[in-house]
Steps between C-alpha positions, in 0.01 A plus 500: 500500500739696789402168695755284274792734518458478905418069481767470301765725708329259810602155261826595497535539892433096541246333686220689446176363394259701304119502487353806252083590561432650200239557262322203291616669178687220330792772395538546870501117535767447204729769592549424842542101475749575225698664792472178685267653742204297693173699354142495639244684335222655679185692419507880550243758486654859367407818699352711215371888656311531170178305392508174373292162481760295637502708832264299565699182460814642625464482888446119471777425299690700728342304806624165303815643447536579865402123613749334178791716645412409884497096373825578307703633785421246784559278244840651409565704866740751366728705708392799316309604271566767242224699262573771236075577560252484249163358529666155529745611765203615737358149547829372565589741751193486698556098534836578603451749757221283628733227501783714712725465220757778457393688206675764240395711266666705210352719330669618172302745406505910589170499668405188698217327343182362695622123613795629644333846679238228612780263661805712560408505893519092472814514419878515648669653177370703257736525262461805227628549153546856514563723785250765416216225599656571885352844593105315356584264764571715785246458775345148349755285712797485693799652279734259617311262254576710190813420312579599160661207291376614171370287235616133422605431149595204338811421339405443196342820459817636592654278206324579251524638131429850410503391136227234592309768686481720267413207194184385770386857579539660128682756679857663368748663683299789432 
């Protein structure tokens, strides 16, 4: 999750207090409280452009998810709010924009995905992974919003064992 490499980087400023919306999934749950993060987990309907049952579903969960995450941040009040997208991001964004909260967005991968084309005008920052995502953006939104940070990454990850990597994966240096 790019989220913890950024929470974490925030920790070690001091004084910050941390509130993560995120997904009921209970490896979202475990993974962020492990990081000593504040988690709330709301509903969330996905955008699927292909047929399914649970489009039917989807909007309200995504409704719910939208009045969780507006309870969660008068609750909490943050100074800003941050969302890497996703169809849990959108929810939370909306409720923050509606809520005048400054809101920014990173997106990490080459092409934007949905939640963040959806609520990239909402925001003050849009921060992007990979330059090449700037020209797709072009037109959308004031440029002065666009800044290319690239993608967070965790320490750990950058720690880590190739021998291990390759023993989990099956791979070989190959």
């Amino acid at each position: 999750i790019p989220n913890l490499a950024i929470a974490r980087e925030l920790q070690k400023l001091g004084g910050v207090e941390l509130l993560y919306l995120g997904s009921r999934q209970a490896m979202d749950r475990m993974l962020v409280t492990q990081a000593g993060i504040s988690f709330k987990g709301i509903f969330s309907g996905k955008l699927r452009r292909y047929f399914s049952w649970e489009n039917f579903v989807d909007p309200f969960l995504a409704l719910i998810g939208f009045f969780q995450a507006f309870y969660h941040l008068v609750r909490f009040w943050p100074h800003m709010v941050f969302s890497k997208g996703g169809y849990v991001g959108l929810p939370v964004a909306l409720a923050a924009w509606i809520l005048r909260r400054p809101l920014a967005l990173h997106e990490s991968d080459a092409v934007m995905g949905l939640a963040n084309r959806l609520t990239a005008k909402l925001a003050i920052k849009v921060c992007l992974g990979f330059p090449d995502t700037m020209p797709a953006m072009s037109g959308r939104f004031a440029s002065s919003k666009i800044v290319v940070t690239g993608n967070p990454v965790r320490a750990e990850i950058l720690n880590g064992s190739r021998e291990q990597g390759y023993a989990l994966t099956g791979f070989t240096p190959d």
